[in-house]
C-alpha positions in Angstrom: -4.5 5.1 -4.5 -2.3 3.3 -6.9 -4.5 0.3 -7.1 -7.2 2.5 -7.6 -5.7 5.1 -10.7 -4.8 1.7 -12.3 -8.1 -0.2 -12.4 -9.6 3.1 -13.5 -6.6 3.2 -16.5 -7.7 -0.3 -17.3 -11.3 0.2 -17.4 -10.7 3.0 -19.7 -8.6 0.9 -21.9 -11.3 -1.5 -22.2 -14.1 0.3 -23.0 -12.5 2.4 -25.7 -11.2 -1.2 -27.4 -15.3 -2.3 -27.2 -16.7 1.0 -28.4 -13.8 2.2 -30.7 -12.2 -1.4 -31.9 -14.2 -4.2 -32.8 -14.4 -6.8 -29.6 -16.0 -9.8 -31.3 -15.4 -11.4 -34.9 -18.0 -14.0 -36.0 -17.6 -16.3 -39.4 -20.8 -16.3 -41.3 -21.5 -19.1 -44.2 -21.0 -17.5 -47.4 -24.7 -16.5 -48.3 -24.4 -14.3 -45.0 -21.5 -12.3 -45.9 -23.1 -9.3 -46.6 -21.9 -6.5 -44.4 -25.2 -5.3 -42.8 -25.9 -9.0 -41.6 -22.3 -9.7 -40.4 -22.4 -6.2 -38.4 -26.2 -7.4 -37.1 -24.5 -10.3 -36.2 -21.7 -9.7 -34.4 -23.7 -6.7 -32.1 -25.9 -9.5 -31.4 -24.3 -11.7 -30.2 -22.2 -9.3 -28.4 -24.9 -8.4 -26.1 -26.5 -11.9 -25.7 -23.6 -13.6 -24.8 -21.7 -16.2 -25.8 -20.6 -20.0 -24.6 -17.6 -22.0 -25.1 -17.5 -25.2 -26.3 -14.1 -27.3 -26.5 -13.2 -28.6 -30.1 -12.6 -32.1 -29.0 -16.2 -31.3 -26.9 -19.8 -32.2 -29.3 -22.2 -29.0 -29.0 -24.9 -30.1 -26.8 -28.2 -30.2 -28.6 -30.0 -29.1 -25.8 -30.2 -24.8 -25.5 -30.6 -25.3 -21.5 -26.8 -26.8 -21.2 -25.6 -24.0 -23.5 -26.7 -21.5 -21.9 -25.0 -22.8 -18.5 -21.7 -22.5 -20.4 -22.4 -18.6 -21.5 -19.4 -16.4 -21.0 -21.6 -13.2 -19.6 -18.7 -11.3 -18.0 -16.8 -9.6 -21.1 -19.3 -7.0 -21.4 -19.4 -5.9 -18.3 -15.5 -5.2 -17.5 -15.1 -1.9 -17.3 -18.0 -1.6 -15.4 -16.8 -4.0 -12.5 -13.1 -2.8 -12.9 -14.9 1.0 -11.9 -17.0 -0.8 -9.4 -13.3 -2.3 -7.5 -11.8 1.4 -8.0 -14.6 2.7 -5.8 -13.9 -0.1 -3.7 -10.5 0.4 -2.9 -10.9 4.1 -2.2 -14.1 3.7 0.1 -12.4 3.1 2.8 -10.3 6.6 2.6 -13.7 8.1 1.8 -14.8 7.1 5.4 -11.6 8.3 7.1 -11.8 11.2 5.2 -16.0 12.2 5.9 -15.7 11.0 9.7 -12.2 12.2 11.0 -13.6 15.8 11.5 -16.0 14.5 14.1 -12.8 14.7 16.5 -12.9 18.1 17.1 -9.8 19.1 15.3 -8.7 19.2 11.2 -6.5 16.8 11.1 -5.2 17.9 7.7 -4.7 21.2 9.2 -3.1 20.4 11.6 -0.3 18.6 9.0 -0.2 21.4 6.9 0.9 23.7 9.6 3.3 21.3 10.9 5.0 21.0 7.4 5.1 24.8 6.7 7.6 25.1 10.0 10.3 23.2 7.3 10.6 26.0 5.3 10.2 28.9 7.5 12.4 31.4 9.3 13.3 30.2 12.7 10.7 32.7 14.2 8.2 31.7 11.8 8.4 27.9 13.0 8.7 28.8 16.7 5.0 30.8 15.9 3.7 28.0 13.9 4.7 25.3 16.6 3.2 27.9 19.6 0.0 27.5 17.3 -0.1 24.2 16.9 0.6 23.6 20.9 -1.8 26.2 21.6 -4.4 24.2 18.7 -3.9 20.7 20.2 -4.4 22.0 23.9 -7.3 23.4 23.5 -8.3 20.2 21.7 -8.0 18.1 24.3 -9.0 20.3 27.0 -12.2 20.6 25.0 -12.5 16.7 24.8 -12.2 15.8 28.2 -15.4 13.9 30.4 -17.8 16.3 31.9 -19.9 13.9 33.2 -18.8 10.9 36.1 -21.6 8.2 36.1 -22.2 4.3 35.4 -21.6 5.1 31.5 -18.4 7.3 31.8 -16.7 5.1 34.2 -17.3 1.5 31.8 -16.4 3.1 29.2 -13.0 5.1 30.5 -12.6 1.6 31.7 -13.5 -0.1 28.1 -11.2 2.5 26.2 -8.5 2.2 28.9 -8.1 -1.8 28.1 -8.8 -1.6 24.4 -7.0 0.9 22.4 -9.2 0.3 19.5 -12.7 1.5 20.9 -13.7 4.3 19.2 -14.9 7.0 21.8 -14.3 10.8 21.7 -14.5 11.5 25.3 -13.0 8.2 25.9 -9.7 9.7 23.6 -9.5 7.2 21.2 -11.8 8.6 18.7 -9.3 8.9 16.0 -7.0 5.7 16.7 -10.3 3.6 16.4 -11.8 5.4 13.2 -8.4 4.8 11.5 -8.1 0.9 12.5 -11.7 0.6 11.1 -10.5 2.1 7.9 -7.4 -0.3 8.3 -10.2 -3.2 8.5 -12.0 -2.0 5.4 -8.8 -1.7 3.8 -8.3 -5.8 4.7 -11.8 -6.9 3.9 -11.9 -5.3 0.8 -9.1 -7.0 -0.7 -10.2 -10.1 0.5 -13.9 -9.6 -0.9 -12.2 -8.6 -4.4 -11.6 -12.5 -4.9 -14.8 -13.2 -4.3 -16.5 -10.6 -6.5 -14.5 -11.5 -8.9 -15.7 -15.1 -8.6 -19.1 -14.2 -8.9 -18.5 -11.8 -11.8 -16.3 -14.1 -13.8 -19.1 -16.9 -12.8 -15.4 -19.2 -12.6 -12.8 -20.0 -9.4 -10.5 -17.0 -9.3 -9.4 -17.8 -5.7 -6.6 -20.2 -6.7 -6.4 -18.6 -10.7 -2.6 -17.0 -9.9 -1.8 -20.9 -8.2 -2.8 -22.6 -11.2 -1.1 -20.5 -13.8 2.5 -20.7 -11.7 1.9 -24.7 -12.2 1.2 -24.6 -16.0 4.4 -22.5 -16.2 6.3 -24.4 -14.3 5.2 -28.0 -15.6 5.4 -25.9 -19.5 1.9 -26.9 -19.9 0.3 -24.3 -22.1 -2.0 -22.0 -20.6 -3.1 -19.6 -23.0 -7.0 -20.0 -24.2 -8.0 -20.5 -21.0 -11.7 -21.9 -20.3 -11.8 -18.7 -18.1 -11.4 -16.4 -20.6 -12.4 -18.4 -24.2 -11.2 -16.3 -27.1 -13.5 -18.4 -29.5 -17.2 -18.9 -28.4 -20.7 -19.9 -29.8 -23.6 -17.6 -30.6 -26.6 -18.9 -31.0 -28.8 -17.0 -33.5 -32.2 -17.1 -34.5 -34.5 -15.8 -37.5 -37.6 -15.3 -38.4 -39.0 -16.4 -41.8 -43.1 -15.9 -41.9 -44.1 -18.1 -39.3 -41.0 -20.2 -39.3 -38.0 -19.7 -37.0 -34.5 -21.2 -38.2 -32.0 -21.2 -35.6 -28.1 -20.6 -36.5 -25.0 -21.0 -34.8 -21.8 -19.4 -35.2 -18.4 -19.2 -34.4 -17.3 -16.1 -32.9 -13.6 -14.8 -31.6 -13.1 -12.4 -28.9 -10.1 -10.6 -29.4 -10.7 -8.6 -25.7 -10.1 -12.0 -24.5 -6.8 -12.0 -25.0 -6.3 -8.8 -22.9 -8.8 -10.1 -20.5 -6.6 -13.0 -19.5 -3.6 -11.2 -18.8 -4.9 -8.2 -16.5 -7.1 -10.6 -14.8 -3.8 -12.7 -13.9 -1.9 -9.7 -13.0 -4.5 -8.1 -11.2 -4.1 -11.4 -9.2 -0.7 -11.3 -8.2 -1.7 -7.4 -7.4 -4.2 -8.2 -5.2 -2.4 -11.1 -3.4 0.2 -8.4 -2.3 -2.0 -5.9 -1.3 -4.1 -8.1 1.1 -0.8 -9.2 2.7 0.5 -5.8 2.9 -3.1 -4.5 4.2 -2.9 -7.6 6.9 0.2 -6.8 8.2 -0.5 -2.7 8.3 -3.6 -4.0 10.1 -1.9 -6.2 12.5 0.9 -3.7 13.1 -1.8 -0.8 13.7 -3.7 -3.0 16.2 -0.6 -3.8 18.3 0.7 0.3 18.0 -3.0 1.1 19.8 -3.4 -2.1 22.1 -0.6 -1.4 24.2 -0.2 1.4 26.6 3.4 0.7 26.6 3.8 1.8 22.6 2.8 5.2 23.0 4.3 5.7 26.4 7.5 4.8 24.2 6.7 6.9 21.7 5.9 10.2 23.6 8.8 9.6 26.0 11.3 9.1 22.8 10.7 12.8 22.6 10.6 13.7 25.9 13.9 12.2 26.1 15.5 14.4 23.1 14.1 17.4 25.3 16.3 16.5 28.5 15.7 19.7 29.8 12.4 18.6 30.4 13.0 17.4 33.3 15.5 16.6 35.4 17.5 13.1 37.4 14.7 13.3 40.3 12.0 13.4 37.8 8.8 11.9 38.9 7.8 9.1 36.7 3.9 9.7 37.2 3.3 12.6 35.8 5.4 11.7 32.9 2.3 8.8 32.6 -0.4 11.2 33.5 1.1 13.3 31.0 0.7 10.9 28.6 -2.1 8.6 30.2 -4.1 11.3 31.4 -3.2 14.1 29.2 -2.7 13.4 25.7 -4.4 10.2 25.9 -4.6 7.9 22.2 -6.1 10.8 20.3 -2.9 13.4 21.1 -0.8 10.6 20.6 -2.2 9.8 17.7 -2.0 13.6 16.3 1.6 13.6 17.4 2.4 10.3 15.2 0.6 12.1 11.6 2.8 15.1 13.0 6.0 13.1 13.5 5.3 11.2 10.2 4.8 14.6 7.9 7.2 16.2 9.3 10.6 16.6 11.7 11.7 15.1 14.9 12.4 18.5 15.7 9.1 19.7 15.0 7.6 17.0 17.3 9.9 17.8 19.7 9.6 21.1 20.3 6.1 20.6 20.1 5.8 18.2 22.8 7.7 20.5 25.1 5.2 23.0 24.1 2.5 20.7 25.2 4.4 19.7 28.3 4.9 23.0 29.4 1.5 23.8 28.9 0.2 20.8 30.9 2.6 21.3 34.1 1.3 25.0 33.9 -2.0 23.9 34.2 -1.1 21.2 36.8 0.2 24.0 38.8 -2.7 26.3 37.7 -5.3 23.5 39.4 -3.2 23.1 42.2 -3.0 26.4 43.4 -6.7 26.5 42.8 -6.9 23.6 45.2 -4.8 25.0 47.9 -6.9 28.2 47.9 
């Protein structure tokens, strides 16, 4: 969200400096100084583009070699830093349109867990009865009605790997949120690599090469990434002659280019690793049966009335296994993040008391 707010800053920065300010100066031989031709100019050759040409560097006589040194990126910024924006919050977009295809509103279901921290103690116990009551039906409603080839794979595939997305399987919401976790990765990855085809120059190694001219004090302003003088290339018609003319141009956005692009950089560097290792951590949390047997037991634990020395150790997995399987789990750890261990824990008793009623509802069904 952060990333996000601040290219969207940035990109309205920029594009009131190019429509407001004045983001290109070009000097004109005398006889051109008027101020009509100089604006004509300078809008010109904003729009077609400029190249950069070295002063220790001859300008190539040949238009085909200038124009494979044009600078095309500068006025298209705040265009491409709108275009990243909608990158980074894609991913949330997709979590956000998809996560209601569990069966339950997840942001519902936070708000009423967070509205027990301020209530009266009999307010909280009715909001927690709700929210046991909410989740229970949930997952009863969730559960396989069907026992063929297909169900049995993929209980099997689900039961192995965490990550498969399945509703009946119950791990709808754990997979939909490591796939937003992947997006979250790929995309800033794939920002480097937009950014080298939009600058048309290596950016992959652009943060590298700047820490080296800083530390060997090499200067490393004017870079040849982002020129702040340039060529323009201008031509005019007289009767049925045309006279071509170049001129030097500066581009003060430059200047301001150079330095967001290098800290966006650094920015994105940090937010790739910080996206791998939420990835990576996410991927081992749903992987494992033994992290949310930890997890769910951590509570049951607080609850010691729960159960007592002789208790039997299956149905505390078949509770958790069988039961709440990775989508409860996974509503219990947005509960447990939003709110109070005490919430979660009295809402987990709620749900255990619930599902030994019904265990003892089904087998006196059985018996009769």
């Amino acid at each position: 969200m952060y990333t996000c707010l601040f290219l969207i800053i940035v990109a309205v920065i920029v594009s009131t400096v190019q429509v407001v300010g004045k983001p290109i100066n070009c000097w004109l031989a005398a006889e051109y100084e008027k101020d009509w031709f100089k604006a004509y100019v300078e809008s010109y050759c904003w729009i077609s583009n400029t190249y950069h040409i070295a002063f220790f560097e001859n300008l190539p006589v040949d238009i085909d070699k200038r124009k494979d040194r044009e600078t095309t990126y500068y006025q298209w910024v705040p265009l491409i830093l709108l275009l990243q924006a909608f990158m980074f919050k894609f991913p949330n977009v997709i979590w956000r349109l998809m996560h209601h295809y569990a069966g339950i509103s997840l942001d519902g279901v936070v708000d009423l867990s967070q509205s027990t921290q301020c209530s009266s103690p009999k307010d909280c116990d009715n909001a927690i009865d709700r929210l046991a009551y909410l989740i229970n039906k949930w997952l009863e409603t969730q559960r396989n009605y069907k026992n063929n080839v297909y169900t049995r794979t993929r209980d099997r595939i689900t039961g192995t790997f965490g990550c498969f997305c399945s509703k009946r399987g119950g791990t709808f919401l754990p997979g939909l949120f490591l796939l937003s976790k992947f997006l979250y990765v790929a995309n800033a990855i794939g920002q480097f690599y937009l950014l080298n085809a939009f600058l048309a120059v290596s950016y992959n190694w652009y943060g590298f090469e700047v820490l080296e001219k800083l530390r060997s004090n090499t200067p490393w302003t004017n870079s040849p990434r982002f020129p702040l003088v340039t060529f323009c290339d201008f031509e005019i018609r007289h009767l049925q002659n045309i006279k071509r003319h170049t001129y030097q141009c500066v581009l003060p956005i430059n200047l301001f280019n150079e330095k967001f692009f290098i800290l966006l950089w650094f920015w994105f560097v940090v937010v790739a690793v910080l996206a791998c290792c939420n990835f990576g951590q996410f991927l081992f949390t749903v992987n494992f049966k033994s992290n949310r047997q930890r997890f769910v037991k951590k509570y049951l634990d607080i609850g010691k009335n729960l159960y007592d020395e002789q208790f039997d150790k299956t149905v505390r997995t078949k509770f958790i296994d069988d039961y709440l399987r990775e989508d409860g789990v996974f509503v219990l750890r947005m509960i447990a993040s939003n709110s109070t261990d005490i919430v979660t824990t009295d809402l987990v008793k709620k749900l255990w008391d619930m599902f030994t009623s019904n265990k003892d509802d089904r087998k006196a069904n059985d018996d009769l």
